[in-house]
Each structure stands twice: as structure tokens, then as C-alpha cells.
Kinemage of the C-alpha trace (Angstrom):
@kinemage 1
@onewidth
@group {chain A} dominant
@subgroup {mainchain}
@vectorlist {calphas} color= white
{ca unk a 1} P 33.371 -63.925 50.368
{ca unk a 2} L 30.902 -63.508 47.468
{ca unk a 3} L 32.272 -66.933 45.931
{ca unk a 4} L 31.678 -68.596 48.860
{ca unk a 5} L 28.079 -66.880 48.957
{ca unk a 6} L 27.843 -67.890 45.279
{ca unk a 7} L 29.068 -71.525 45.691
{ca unk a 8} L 26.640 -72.071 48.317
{ca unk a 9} L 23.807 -71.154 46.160
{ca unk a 10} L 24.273 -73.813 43.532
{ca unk a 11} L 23.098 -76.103 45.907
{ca unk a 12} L 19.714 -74.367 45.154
{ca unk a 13} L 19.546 -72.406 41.846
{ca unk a 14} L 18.566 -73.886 39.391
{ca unk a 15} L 20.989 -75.704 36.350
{ca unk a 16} L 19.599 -74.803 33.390
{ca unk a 17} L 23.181 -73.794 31.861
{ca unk a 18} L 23.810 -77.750 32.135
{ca unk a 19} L 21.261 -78.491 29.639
{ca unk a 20} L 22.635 -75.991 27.462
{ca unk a 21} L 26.018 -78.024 28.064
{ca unk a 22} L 23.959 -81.355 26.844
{ca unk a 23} L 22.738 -79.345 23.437
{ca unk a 24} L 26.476 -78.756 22.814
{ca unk a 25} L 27.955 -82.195 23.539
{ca unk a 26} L 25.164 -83.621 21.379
{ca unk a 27} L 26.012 -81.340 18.502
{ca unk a 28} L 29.644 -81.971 19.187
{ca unk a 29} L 28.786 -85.928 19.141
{ca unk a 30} L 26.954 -85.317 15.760
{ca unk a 31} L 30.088 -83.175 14.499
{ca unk a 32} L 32.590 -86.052 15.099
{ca unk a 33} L 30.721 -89.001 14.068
{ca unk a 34} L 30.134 -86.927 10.692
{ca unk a 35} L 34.396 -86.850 9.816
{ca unk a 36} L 34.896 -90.218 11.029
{ca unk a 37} L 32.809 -92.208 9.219
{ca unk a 38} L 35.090 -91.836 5.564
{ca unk a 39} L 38.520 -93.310 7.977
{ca unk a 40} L 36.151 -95.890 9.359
{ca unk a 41} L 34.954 -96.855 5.343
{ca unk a 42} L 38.474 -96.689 3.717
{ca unk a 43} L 38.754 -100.247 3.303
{ca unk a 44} L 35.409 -100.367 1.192
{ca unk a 45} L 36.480 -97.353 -0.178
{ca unk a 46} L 40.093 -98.874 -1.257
{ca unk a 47} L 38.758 -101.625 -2.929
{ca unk a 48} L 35.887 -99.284 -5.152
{ca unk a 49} L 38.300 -96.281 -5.598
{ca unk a 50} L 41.586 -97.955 -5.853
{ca unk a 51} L 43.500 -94.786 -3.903
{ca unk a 52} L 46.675 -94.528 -2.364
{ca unk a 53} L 47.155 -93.500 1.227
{ca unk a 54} L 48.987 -90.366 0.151
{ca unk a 55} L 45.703 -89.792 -1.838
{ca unk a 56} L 43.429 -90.984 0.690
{ca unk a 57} L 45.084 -88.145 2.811
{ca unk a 58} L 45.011 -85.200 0.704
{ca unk a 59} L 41.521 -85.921 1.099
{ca unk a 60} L 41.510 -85.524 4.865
{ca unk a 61} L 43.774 -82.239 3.751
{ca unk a 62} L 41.157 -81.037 1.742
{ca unk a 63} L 38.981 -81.227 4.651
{ca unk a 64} L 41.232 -79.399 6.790
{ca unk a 65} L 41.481 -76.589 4.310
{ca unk a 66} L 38.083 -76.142 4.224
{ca unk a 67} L 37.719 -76.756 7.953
{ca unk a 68} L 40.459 -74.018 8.443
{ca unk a 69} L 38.566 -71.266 6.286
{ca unk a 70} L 35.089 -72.879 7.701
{ca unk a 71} L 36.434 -72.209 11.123
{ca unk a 72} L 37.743 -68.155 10.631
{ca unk a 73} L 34.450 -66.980 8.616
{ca unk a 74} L 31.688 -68.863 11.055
{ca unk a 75} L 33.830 -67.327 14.352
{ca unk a 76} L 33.384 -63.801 12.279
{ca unk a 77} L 29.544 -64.902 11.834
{ca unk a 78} L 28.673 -66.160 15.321
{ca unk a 79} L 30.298 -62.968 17.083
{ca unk a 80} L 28.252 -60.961 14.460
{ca unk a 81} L 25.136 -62.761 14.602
{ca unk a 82} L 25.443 -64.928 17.365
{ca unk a 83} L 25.458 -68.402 18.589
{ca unk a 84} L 22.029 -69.726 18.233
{ca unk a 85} L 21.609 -68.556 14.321
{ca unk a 86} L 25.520 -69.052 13.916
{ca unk a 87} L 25.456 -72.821 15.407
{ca unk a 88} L 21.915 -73.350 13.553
{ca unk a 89} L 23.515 -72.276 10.055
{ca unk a 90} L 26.426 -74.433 10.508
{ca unk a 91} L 24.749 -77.354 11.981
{ca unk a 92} L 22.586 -77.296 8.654
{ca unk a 93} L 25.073 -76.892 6.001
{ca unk a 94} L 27.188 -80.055 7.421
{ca unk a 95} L 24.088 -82.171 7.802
{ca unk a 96} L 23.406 -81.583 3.825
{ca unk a 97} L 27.145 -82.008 3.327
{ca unk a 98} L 27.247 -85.475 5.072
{ca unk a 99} L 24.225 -86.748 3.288
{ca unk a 100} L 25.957 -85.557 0.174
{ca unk a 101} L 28.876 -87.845 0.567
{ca unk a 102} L 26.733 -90.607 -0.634
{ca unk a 103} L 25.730 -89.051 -3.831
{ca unk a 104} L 29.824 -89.548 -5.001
{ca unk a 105} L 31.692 -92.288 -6.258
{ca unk a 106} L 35.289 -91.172 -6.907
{ca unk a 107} L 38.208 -89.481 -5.542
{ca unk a 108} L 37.171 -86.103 -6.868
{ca unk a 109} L 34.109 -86.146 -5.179
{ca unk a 110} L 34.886 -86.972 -2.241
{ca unk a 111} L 37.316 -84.372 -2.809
{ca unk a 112} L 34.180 -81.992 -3.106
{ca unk a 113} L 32.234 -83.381 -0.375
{ca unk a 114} L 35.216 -83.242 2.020
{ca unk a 115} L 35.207 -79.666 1.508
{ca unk a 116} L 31.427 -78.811 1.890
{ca unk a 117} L 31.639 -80.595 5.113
{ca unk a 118} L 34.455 -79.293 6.483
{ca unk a 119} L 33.515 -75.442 5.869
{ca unk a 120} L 30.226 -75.701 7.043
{ca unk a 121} L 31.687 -77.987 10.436
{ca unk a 122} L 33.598 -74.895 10.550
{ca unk a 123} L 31.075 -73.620 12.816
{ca unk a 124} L 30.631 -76.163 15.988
{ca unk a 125} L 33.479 -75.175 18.004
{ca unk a 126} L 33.854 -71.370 17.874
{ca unk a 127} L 29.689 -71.439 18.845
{ca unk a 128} L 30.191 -73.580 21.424
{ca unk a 129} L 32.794 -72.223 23.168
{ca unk a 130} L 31.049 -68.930 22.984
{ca unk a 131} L 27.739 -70.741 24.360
{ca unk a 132} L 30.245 -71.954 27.424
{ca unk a 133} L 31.251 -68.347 27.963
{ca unk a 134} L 28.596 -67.330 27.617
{ca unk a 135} L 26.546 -69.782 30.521
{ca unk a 136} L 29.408 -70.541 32.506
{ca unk a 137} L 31.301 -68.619 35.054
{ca unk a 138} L 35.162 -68.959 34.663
{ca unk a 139} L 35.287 -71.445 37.708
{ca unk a 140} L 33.135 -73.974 35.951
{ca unk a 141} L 33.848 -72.889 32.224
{ca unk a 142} L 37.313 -75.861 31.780
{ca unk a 143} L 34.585 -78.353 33.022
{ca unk a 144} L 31.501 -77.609 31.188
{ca unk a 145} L 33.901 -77.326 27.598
{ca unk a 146} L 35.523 -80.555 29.013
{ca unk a 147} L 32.098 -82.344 29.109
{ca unk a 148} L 30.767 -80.908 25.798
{ca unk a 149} L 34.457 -81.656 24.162
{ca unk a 150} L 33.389 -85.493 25.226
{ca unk a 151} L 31.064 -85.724 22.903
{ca unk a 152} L 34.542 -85.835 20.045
{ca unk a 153} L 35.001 -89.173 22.047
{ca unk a 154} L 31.420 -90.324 22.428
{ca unk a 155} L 30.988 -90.030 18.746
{ca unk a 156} L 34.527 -91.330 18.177
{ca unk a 157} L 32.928 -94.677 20.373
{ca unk a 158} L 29.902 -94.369 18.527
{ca unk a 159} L 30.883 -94.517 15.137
{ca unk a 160} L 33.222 -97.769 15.148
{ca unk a 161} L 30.878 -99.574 16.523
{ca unk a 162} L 27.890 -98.510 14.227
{ca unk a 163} L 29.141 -97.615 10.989
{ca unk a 164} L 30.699 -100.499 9.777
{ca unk a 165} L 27.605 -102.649 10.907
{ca unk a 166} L 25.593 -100.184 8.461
{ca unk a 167} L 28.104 -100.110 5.921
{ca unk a 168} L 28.198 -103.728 5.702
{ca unk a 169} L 24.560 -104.566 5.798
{ca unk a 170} L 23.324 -101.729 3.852
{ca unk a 171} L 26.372 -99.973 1.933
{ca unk a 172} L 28.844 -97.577 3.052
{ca unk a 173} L 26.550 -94.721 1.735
{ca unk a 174} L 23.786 -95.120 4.264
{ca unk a 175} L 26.122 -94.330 6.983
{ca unk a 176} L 26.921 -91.014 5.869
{ca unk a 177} L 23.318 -90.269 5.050
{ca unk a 178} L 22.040 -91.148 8.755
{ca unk a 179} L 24.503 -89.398 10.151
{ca unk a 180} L 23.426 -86.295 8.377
{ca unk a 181} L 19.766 -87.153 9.315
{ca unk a 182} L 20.690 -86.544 13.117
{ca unk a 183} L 21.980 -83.121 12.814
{ca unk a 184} L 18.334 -82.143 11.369
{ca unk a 185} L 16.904 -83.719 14.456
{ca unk a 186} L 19.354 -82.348 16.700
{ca unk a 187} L 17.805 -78.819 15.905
{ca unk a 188} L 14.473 -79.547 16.938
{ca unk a 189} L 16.142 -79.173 20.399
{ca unk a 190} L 18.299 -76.432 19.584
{ca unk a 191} L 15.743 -73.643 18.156
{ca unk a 192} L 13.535 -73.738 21.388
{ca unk a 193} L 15.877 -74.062 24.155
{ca unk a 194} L 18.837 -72.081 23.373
{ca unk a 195} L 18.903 -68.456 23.926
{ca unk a 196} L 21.318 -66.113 25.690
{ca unk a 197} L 21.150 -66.085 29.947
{ca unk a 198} L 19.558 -62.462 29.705
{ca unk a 199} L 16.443 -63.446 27.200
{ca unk a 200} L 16.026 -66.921 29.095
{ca unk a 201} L 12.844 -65.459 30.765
{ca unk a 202} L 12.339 -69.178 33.082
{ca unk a 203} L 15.695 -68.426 33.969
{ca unk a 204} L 16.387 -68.994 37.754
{ca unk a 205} L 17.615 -65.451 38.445
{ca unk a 206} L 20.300 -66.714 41.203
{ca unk a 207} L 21.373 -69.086 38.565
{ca unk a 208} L 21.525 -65.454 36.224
{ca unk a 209} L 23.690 -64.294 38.972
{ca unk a 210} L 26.326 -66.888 39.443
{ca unk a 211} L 26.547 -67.092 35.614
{ca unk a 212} L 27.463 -63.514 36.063
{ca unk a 213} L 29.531 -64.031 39.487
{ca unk a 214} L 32.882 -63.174 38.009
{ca unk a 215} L 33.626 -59.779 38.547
{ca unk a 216} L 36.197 -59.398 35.888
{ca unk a 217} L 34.433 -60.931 33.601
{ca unk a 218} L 32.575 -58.694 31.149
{ca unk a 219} L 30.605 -58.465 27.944
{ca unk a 220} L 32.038 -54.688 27.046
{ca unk a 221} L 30.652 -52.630 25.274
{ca unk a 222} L 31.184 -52.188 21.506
{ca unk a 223} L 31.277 -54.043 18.543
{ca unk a 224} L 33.684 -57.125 17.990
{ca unk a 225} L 37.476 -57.272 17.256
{ca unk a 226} L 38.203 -57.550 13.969
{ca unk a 227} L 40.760 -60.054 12.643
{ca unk a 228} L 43.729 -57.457 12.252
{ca unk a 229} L 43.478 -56.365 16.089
{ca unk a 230} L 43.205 -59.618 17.109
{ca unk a 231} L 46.525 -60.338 15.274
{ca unk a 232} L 48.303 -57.819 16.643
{ca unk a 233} L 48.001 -59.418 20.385
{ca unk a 234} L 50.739 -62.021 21.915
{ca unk a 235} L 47.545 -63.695 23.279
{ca unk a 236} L 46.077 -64.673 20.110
{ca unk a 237} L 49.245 -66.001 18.636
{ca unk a 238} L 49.673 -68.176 21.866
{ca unk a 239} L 46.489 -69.562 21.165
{ca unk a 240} L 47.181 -69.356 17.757
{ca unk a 241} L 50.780 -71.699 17.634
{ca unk a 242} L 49.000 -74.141 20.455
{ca unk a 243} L 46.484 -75.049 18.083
{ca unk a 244} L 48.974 -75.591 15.579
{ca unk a 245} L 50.667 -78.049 17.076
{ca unk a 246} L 48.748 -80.198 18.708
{ca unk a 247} L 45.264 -80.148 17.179
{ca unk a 248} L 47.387 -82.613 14.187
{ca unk a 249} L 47.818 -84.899 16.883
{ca unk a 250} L 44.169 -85.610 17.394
{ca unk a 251} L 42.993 -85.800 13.579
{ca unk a 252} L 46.150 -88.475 13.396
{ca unk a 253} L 44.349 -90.394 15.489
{ca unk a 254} L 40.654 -90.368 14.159
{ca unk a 255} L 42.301 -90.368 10.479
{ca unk a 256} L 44.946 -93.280 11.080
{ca unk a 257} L 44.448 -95.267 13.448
{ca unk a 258} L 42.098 -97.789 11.998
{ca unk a 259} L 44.455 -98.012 8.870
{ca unk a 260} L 47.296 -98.520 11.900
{ca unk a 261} L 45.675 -101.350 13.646
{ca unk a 262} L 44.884 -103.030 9.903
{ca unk a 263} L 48.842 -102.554 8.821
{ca unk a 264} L 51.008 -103.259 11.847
{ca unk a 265} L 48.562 -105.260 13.869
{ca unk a 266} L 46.439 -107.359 11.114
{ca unk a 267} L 42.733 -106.427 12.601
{ca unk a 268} L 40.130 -105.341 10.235
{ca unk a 269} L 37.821 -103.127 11.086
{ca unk a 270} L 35.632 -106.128 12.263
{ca unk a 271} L 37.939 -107.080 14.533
{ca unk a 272} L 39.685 -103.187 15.587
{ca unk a 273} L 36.344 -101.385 16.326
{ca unk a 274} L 36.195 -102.984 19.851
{ca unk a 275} L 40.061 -101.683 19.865
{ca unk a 276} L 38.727 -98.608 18.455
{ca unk a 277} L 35.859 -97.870 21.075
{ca unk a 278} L 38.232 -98.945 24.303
{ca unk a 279} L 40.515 -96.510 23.055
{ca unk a 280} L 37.730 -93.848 23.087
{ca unk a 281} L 35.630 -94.860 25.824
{ca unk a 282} L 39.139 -94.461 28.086
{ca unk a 283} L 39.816 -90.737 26.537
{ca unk a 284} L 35.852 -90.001 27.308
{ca unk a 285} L 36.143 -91.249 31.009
{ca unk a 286} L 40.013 -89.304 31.716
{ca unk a 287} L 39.557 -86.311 29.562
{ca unk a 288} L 36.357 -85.131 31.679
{ca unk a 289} L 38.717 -85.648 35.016
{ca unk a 290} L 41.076 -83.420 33.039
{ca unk a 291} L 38.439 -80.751 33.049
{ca unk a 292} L 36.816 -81.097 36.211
{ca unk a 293} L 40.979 -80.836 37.813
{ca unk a 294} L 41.617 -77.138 36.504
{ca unk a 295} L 37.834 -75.847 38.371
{ca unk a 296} L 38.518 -77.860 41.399
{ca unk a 297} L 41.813 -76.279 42.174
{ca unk a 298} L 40.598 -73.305 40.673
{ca unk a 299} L 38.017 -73.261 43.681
{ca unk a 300} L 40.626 -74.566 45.921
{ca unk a 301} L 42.257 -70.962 46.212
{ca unk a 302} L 44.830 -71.247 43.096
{ca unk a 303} L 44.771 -68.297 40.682
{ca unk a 304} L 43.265 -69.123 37.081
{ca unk a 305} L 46.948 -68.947 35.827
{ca unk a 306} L 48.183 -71.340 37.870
{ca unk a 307} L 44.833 -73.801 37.455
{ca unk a 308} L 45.184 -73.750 33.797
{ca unk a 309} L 48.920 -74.261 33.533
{ca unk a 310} L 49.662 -76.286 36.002
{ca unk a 311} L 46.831 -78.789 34.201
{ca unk a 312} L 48.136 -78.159 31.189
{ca unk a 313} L 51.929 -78.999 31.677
{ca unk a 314} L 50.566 -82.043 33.114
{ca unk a 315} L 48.910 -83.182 30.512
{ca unk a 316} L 51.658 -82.400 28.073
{ca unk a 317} L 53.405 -85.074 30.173
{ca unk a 318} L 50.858 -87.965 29.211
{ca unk a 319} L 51.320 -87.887 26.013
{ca unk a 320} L 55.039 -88.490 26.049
{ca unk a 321} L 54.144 -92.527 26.634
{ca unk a 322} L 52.494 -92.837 23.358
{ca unk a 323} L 56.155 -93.181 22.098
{ca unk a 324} L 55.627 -96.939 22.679
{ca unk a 325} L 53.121 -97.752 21.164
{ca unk a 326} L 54.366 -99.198 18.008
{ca unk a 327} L 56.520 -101.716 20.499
{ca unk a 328} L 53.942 -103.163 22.601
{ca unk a 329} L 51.413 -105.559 22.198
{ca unk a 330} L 47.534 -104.767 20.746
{ca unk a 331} L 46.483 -103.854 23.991
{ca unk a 332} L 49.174 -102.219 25.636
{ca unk a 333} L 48.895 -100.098 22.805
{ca unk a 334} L 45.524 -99.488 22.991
{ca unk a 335} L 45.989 -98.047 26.805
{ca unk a 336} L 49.219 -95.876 25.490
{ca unk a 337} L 47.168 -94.226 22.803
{ca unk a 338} L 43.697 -94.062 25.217
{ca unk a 339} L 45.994 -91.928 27.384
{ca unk a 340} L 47.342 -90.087 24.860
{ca unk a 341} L 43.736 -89.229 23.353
{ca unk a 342} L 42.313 -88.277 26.829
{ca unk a 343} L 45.758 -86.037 27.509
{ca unk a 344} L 45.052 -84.019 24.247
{ca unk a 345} L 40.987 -83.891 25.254
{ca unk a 346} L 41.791 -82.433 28.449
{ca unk a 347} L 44.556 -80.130 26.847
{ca unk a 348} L 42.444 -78.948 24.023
{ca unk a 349} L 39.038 -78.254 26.608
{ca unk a 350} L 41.777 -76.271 28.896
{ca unk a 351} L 43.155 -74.623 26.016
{ca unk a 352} L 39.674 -73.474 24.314
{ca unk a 353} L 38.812 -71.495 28.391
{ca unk a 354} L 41.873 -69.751 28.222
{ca unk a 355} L 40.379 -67.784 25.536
{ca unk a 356} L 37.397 -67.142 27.532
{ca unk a 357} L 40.091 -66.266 30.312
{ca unk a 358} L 41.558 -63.764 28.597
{ca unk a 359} L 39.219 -61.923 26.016
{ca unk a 360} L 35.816 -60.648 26.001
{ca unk a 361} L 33.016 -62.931 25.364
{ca unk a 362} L 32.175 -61.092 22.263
{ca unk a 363} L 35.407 -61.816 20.734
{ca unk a 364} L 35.473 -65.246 21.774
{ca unk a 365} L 34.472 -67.018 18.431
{ca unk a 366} L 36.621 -64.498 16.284
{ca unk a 367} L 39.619 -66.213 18.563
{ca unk a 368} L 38.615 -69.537 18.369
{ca unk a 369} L 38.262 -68.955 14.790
{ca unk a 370} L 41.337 -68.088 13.961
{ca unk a 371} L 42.955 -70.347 16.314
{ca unk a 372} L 40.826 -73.017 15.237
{ca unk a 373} L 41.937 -71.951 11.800
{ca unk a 374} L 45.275 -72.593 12.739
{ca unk a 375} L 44.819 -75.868 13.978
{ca unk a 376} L 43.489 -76.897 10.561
{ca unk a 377} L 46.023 -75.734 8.801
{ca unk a 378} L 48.462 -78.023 11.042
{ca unk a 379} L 45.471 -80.623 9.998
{ca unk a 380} L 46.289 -80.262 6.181
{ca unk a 381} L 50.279 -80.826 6.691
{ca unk a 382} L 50.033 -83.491 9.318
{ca unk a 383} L 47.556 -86.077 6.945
{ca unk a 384} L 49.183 -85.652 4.315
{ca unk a 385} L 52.773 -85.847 5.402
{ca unk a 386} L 51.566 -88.893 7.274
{ca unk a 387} L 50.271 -90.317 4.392
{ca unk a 388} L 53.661 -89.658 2.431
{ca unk a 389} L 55.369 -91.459 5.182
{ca unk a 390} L 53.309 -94.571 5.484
{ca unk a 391} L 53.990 -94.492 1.493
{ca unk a 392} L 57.753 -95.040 1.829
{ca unk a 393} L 58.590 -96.709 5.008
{ca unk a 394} L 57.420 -100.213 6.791
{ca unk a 395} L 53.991 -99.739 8.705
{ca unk a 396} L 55.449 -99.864 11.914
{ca unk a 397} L 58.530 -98.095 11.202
{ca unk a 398} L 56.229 -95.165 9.727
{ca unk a 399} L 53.702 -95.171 12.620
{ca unk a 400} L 56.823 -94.938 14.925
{ca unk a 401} L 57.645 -91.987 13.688
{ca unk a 402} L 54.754 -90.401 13.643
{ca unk a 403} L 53.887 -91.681 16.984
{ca unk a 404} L 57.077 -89.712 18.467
{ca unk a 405} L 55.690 -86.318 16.282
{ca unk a 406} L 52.652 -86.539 18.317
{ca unk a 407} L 54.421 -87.528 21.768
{ca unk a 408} L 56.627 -84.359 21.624
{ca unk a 409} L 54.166 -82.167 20.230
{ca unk a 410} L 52.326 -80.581 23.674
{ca unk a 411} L 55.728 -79.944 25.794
{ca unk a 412} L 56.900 -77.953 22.792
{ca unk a 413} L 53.489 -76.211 22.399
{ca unk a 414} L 53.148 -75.336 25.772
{ca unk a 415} L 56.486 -73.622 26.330
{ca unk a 416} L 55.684 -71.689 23.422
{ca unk a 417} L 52.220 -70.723 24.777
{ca unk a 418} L 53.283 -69.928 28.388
{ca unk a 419} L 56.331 -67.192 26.697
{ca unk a 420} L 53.601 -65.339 25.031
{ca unk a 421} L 50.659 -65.928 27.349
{ca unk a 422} L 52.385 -66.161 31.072
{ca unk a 423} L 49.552 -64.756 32.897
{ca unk a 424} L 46.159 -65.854 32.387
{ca unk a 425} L 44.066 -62.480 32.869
{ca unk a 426} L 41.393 -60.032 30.952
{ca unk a 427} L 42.890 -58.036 28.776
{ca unk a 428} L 40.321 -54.883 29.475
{ca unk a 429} L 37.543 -53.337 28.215
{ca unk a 430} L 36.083 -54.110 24.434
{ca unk a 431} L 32.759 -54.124 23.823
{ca unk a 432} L 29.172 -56.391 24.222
{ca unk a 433} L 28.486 -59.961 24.094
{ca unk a 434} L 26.540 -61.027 21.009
């Protein structure tokens, strides 16, 4: 009865939580145009620097490595000092990191600049996802990360279709140093609107009280869980292993695939961004639907559990057709991997609430920290092994490979996760929001 009675009030409460959704997919859109633009300059890049891919990709790895420790100590910092300083901090260090990409000129510093941007992007995902639990009652919290989680798509569309149009009439340096521009702007929007539900004092207070609507959903009271006691919970590690396998998947794809279409297919980057952006503009549309399907049965009478892996199993499944990618024609392909993209979208944004399912809000960015952390690490292996394969084997014997690492990655991943996490529920009392 009292979801029904809250239900019916969003018809008249006021929405404010959704603009807080809008500052986080903006951010997010920022974040990802930010690590795309070096895969989307690697062919200016090849002819100044003269790298190899397997070089080229122990770059990326250097990224991840940073990323990895980026993403443990910022989900420490925003669960100690919260998510407006935490995402503000974060936000600023990768701006001056992006703009500091075009300050270099060989593969050591980009070595260097790889790494300042990928600890201080550290911070974008354990904030938001705290902002989302944060602002969002469980029944809406899939959807709302789903449509902030767009923004890794938006700015994957974005960036193909603007960076090489600014590397080429102005020099591949002036793309990373407008991209670093907008994250400065970005927090003239951040610093006056965000705040926590309780200090929002134009808050609608029935939209306070559906925010709050969950009944078994908590702040606590204390202070939060430390990395060793989150470690010693099945429930972390289940986060922990899904994140390792399938988070690879994704940076394959914004690392590789422009380097794919240029080997196996013959298109440039002048002639694969519109590739590129179809592919991204599909995962954008689907992923979204993913989100959205979790809440709506969710609502329909189905237990969270059963919501979230029911969802997730399916999307597991839609990734298995990527296998055929490397056999079909340019765009064939580019609908295999567009499905494959908005599968692991609507995955990861299902993935990221069952944290917020399970533990406190205050401990959600030390979990997404460390499972984020984990995902990196799977991020160092996976670019660099890639780029070791491409190395040694035909293009399109090497991307078929890889292609079937990727395809079998999420059925794996999930069995794993639903033997250490088969029930989707609080684990109890710890402590306060921050």
C-alpha cells in the first residue's frame, strides 16, 4: 500500500533528483570523451611517435593502473568526505590531466599523462553511484544509473564525430585541451546545485519522502566500512569478480575498435566515425531500455532479486552474437557490436544498483571502489594482451579471437556473481550516509 501511495505522488512532487541525474550524465559524458580521444588520434599519433600496438596498449594499461588505484582511494574519499567535494576534486584533477596531454610529444609522456588522468577519473563513478543512492529510491535507482551511464555512449558518439574534425583542422592537441576546458565549465553547475536530499532546503518534501520510501533502505549509523571488512563479505567479491570480467569488454571496444575498422575493414577514421557513432548512438538508445526493464518489473510485483537477475542473465545473452562480427559485412558488424555495447551498458548500470541493493549508502563508493578497482585491473590485462595478439596474428584472425573473449565473458561472470550473491537484500545495520 504505501508504494502505491508513493507512486501516485510522483505524478505531483516535484523531480528535482532528475536534474541531479542530468549533472551526472554530463560529468559522465565529459569523463568518456576525455579517454577516447588518444584511440580516436592513434593514427596521427602512429605516424609522429612511430609505436607499436603492443606499445600503444601498455599505454591504455597504464591508464588502467592508475584508473584502478584512482578508483579505490576516491571511493575511500567520497564516503569520507562526500560526493559533492569528492566528485568536485576529481572532476578537477582530470580536467588539468586532459589539457596536459597536449603538453607531450612521446611515448613516455603520454605514459605520464595516461596516468594523471586515469587516477584523478578515478573518481566519476564511485560519486555517482553514491549521488544515485543517494536521490533515488531502489525502484528507480537501475534507471536513473542507466540514464547517467548513457552519457559513456553520448560521449563515445560525441567524440568520433568531433575530434578528428579538430584534430585535423587544428592539431590533435587542441582536442585534448577542449575537452579538459568542459570539465571546468561543467562545475559551474555542479557547486550550486548539488547537495544531499536533507540540506536541499527548495526540496519538494513529498519528493524528500519518496526518495526515502524504501523502508529497508537506510543510511545507518556509524562511520564507513573500511576496505578489510568489506573484503571479508561474499557480496563484495561478487561485485568484485563481475567487474573483472566484463568491464575489459567495454574498454576493448572504445580502445580497439577504430584500429579494427582501419585493419580488417580499410576505413580511416574519416570514413569509420559515422561507423563509430551508429555503433554508439544504438548502445545509447538500448542500454537506457535495459535500465528502465529491471524498475518496471521491479514495480510490476517481482522481488529486487529477481528484477536484477533476471535482466541481467538476459543481457549476458546479447552479447553472445558479437561472435560474428569479424564474418559479416561493415554493417552487419556494426549492429553485432551496437548490441553488444548496449548489452554491457545495461549490464554494467544493473550491476553498479546491486551495490546500492545490498549495502549501506555510506559504503557505497568504498564498494564501487574496489570493484571498480577490479575492473581496471581486468582493463590493464585485456589492452595489453589484445595488443600482443593483434601483434602476431592476421587482423581479422586476432579480432576474432578477441571478439569470442568478450562474447563469453558476461554468462561466465554472472554465474559466478549469482553463487556468491543469490539474493539481492540489505545486509543490516552499518552506519550514516555521508
Amino acid at each position: 500500500m504505501e508504494q502505491n501511495v508513493g507512486d501516485r505522488a510522483q505524478g505531483v512532487m516535484g523531480r528535482y533528483r532528475w536534474v541531479i541525474c542530468s549533472l551526472l550524465f554530463l560529468a559522465t559524458t565529459i569523463n568518456y570523451i576525455d579517454r577516447q580521444i588518444l584511440a580516436l588520434v592513434k593514427e596521427f599519433l602512429d605516424k609522429e611517435l612511430g609505436w607499436t600496438n603492443e606499445q600503444f596498449g601498455m599505454v591504455n594499461s597504464a591508464f588502467q593502473g592508475a584508473y584502478a588505484v584512482g578508483l579505490l582511494l576516491f571511493g575511500w574519499f567520497v564516503d569520507r568526505y562526500g560526493t559533492k567535494i569528492g566528485y568536485a576534486v576529481s572532476l578537477v584533477l582530470w580536467s588539468l590531466a586532459a589539457i596536459g596531454h597536449g603538453a607531450v610529444g612521446s611515448v613516455r609522456g603520454f605514459f605520464a599523462a595516461r596516468v594523471a588522468l586515469g587516477v584523478s577519473e578515478g573518481g566519476n563513478f564511485p560519486a555517482a553511484i553514491k549521488a544515485v543512492a543517494l536521490w533515488f529510491p531502489k525502484r528507480e535507482r537501475a534507471f536513473a544509473t542507466a540514464l547517467f551511464n548513457s552519457g559513456t555512449n553520448v560521449g563515445a558518439i560525441i567524440a568520433p564525430a568531433l575530434v578528428p574534425a579538430v584534430a585535423l583542422a587544428f592539431g590533435w592537441r587542441w582536442a585534448f585541451i577542449l575537452a579538459g576546458a568542459a570539465g571546468f565549465l561543467w562545475l559551474l553547475l555542479w557547486i550550486p546545485f548539488y547537495d544531499v536530499p536533507e540540506r536541499r532546503k527548495n526540496l519538494d518534501p513529498a519528493e524528500l519522502d519518496f526518495i526515502r520510501s524504501d523502508r529497508d533502505d537506510n543510511g545507518g549509523s556509524g562511520t564507513p566500512m573500511g576496505w578489510g571488512a568489506a573484503l571479508k563479505l561474499r557480496q563484495t567479491w561478487a561485485f568484485i569478480v563481475a567487474k573483472f570480467m566484463t568491464d575489459p569488454v567495454w574498454w576493448f571496444f572504445l580502445i580497439w575498435l577504430p584500429d579494427y575498422f582501419k585493419k580488417t575493414r580499410g576505413l580511416e577514421i574519416k570514413r569509420s566515425w559515422v561507423h563509430l557513432v551508429t555503433i554508439y548512438a544504438i548502445v545509447t538508445v538500448l542500454s537506457i531500455a535495459g535500465g528502465w526493464l529491471t524498475g518496471y518489473l521491479a514495480q510490476k510485483g517481482w522481488s529486487v532479486t529477481r528484477a536484477r537477475k533476471s535482466g541481467m542473465f538476459l543481457y549476458a545473452l546479447c552479447v553472445l552474437p558479437v561472435l560474428g562480427a569479424t564474418s559479416v559485412g561493415d554493417w552487419p558488424a556494426v549492429l553485432l557490436i551496437g548490441l553488444a555495447g548496449s548489452a554491457h551498458q545495461a549490464w554494467s548500470a544493473n550491476l553498479f544498483t546491486t551495490v546500492s541493493d545490498i549495502f549501506q549508502k555510506k559504503d557505497v563508493g568504498t564498494i564501487v571502489g574496489i570493484g571498480g578497482m577490479a575492473g581496471s585491473i581486468g582493463g590493464i590485462l585485456f589492452p595489453w594482451f589484445s595488443g600482443r595478439i593483434l601483434d602476431r596474428f592476421p587482423a581479422t584472425q586476432g579480432y576474432a579471437l578477441l571478439f569470442a573473449m568478450c562474447a563469453s565473458a558476461y554468462l561466465i561472470a554472472f554465474g559466478i556473481h549469482h553463487a556468491l550473491a543469490p539474493k539481492l537484500e540489505p545486509l543490516g545495520e552499518r552506519g550514516p550516509a555521508s
